[in-house]
C-alpha positions as CSV (number, residue, x, y, z in Angstrom):
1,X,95.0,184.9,121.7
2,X,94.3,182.7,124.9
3,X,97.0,180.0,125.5
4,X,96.4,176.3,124.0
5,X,96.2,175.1,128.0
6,X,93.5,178.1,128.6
7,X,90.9,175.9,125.9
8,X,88.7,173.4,127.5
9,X,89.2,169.9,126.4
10,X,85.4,168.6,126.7
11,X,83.8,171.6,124.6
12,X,80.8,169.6,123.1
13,X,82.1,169.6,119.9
14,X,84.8,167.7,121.2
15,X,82.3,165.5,122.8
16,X,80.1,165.8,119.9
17,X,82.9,164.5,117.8
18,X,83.8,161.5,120.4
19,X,80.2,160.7,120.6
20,X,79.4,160.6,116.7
21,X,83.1,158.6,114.9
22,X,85.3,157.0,118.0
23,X,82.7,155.8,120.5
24,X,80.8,153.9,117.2
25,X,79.8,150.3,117.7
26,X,82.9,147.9,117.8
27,X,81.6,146.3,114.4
28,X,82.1,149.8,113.0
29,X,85.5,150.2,114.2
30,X,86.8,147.1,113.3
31,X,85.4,146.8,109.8
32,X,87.0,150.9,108.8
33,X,89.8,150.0,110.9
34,X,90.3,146.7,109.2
35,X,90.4,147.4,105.7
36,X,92.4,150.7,106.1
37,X,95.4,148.5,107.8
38,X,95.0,145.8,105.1
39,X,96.8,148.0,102.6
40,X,99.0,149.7,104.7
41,X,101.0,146.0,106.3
42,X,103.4,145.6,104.2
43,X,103.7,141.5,103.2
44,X,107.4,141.5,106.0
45,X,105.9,142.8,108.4
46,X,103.1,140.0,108.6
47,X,105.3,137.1,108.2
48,X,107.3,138.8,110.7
49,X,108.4,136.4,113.9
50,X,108.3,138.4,117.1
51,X,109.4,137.6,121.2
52,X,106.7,136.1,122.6
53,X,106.0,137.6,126.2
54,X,105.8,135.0,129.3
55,X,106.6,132.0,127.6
56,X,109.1,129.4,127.5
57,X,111.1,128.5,125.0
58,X,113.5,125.2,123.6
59,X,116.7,126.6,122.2
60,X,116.7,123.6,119.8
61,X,115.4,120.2,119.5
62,X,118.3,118.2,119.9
63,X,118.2,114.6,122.4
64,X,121.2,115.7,124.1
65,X,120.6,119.7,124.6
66,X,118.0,120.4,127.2
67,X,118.7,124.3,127.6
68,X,115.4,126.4,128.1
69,X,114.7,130.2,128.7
70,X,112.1,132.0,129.9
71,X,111.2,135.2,128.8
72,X,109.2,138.0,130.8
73,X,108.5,141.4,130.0
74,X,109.0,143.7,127.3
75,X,109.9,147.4,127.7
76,X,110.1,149.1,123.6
77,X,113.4,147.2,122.4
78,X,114.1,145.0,126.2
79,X,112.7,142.2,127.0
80,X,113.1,139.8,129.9
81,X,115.3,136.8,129.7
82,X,116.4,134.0,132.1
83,X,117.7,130.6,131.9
84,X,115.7,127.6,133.3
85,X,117.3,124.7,132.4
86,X,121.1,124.2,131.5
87,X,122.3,122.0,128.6
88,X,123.2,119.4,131.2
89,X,119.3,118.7,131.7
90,X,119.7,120.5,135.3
91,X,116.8,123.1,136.5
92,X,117.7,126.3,137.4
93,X,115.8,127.6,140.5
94,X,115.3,131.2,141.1
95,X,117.3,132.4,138.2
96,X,116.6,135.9,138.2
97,X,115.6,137.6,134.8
98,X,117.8,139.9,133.3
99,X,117.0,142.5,130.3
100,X,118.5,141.9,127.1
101,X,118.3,144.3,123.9
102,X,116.3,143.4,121.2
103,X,117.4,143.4,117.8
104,X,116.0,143.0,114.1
105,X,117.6,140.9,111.1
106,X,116.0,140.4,107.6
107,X,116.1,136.9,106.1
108,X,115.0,135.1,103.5
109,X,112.5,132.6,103.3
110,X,111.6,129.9,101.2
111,X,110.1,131.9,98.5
112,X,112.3,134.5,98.3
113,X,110.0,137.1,100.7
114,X,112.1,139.2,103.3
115,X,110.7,138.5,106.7
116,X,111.9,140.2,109.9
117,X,113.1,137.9,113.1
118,X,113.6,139.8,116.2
119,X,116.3,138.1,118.1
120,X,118.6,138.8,121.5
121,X,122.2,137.5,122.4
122,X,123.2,136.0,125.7
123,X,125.9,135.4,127.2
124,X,125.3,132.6,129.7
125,X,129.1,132.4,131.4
126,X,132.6,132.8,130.5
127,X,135.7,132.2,132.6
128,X,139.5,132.4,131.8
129,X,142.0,130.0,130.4
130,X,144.6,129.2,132.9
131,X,147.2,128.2,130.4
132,X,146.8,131.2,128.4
133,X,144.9,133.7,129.8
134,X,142.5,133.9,126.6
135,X,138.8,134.3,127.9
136,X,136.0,131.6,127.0
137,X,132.3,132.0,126.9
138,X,129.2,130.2,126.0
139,X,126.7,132.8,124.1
140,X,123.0,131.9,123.3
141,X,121.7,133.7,120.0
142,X,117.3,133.4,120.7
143,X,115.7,134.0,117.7
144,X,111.5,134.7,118.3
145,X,111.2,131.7,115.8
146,X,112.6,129.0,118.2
147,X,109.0,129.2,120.3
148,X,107.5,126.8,118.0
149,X,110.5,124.4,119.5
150,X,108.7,121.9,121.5
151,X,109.4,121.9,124.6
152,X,111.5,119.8,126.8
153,X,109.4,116.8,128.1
154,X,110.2,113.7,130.4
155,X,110.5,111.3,127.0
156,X,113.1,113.9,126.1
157,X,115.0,113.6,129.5
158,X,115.1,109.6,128.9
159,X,116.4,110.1,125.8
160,X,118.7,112.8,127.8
161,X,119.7,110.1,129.7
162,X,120.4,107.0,127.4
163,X,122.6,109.4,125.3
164,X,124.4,110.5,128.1
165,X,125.0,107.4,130.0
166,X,128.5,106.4,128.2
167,X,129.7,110.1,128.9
168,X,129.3,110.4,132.5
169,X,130.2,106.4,133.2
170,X,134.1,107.9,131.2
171,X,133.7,110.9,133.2
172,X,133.1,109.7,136.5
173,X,135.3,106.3,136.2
């Protein structure tokens, strides 16, 4: 009995085989390959929201919360996050990306389907009480749904801006 390395891998029935079923016309393919994965999706996994790769996203459409990510690429359950604008409508240059662990809730929808939402935690910055010592930190929970946010536009930083106006003329005097 020779050794499963000691076979040849292009015998010509292998290439017999490639040649006659997986090198078929992509109509072929797509049709067989179509119908057989039509009944094996199950309904969740359709309606399923997923991170988007290379794309920007709003972390909510509010007039006075400009905060942006960014995410990059995606590595099985990582994926590539940074920051590009803060929620005080400032752009953050060069932020550098950072991998963040991807994880999977169920939810209900409207009709009472379960749908997944893929969704990864952040935690932009903490520092430390002075009076107490206790620890304070700002977390970001970016759920693959929030990319049909629309994003931050120049309308939105006049708005930004009109909001904010009262805030920073208390602040500053």
């Amino acid at each position: 009995m020779a050794f499963k390395s000691a076979n040849k891998k292009n015998t010509a029935r292998h290439m017999r085989a490639f040649n006659i079923f997986i090198s078929q016309s992509k109509d072929f393919n797509d049709d067989v390959f179509g119908v057989i994965t039509a009944f094996m999706i199950d309904p969740k996994y359709a309606k399923s929201y997923r991170m988007k790769l290379n794309r920007e996203l709003r972390y909510c459409e509010s007039c006075v919360d400009a905060t942006t990510f960014m995410t990059g690429t995606r590595y099985k359950n990582l994926i590539q996050v940074k920051m590009t604008r803060n929620d005080e409508n400032e752009i953050i240059e060069n932020a550098p990306f950072k991998y963040y662990k991807i994880k999977t809730m169920e939810l209900l929808d409207d009709r009472d389907d379960i749908i997944l939402l893929e969704h990864i935690d952040i935690v932009a910055w903490w520092a430390q009480c002075t009076f107490d010592d206790r620890v304070i930190s700002i977390d970001y929970m970016i759920t693959a749904d929030m990319f049909a946010n629309p994003l931050w536009t120049e309308d939105d930083t006049k708005q930004y801006n009109i909001k904010m106006r009262p805030r920073n003329q208390h602040i500053s005097g």
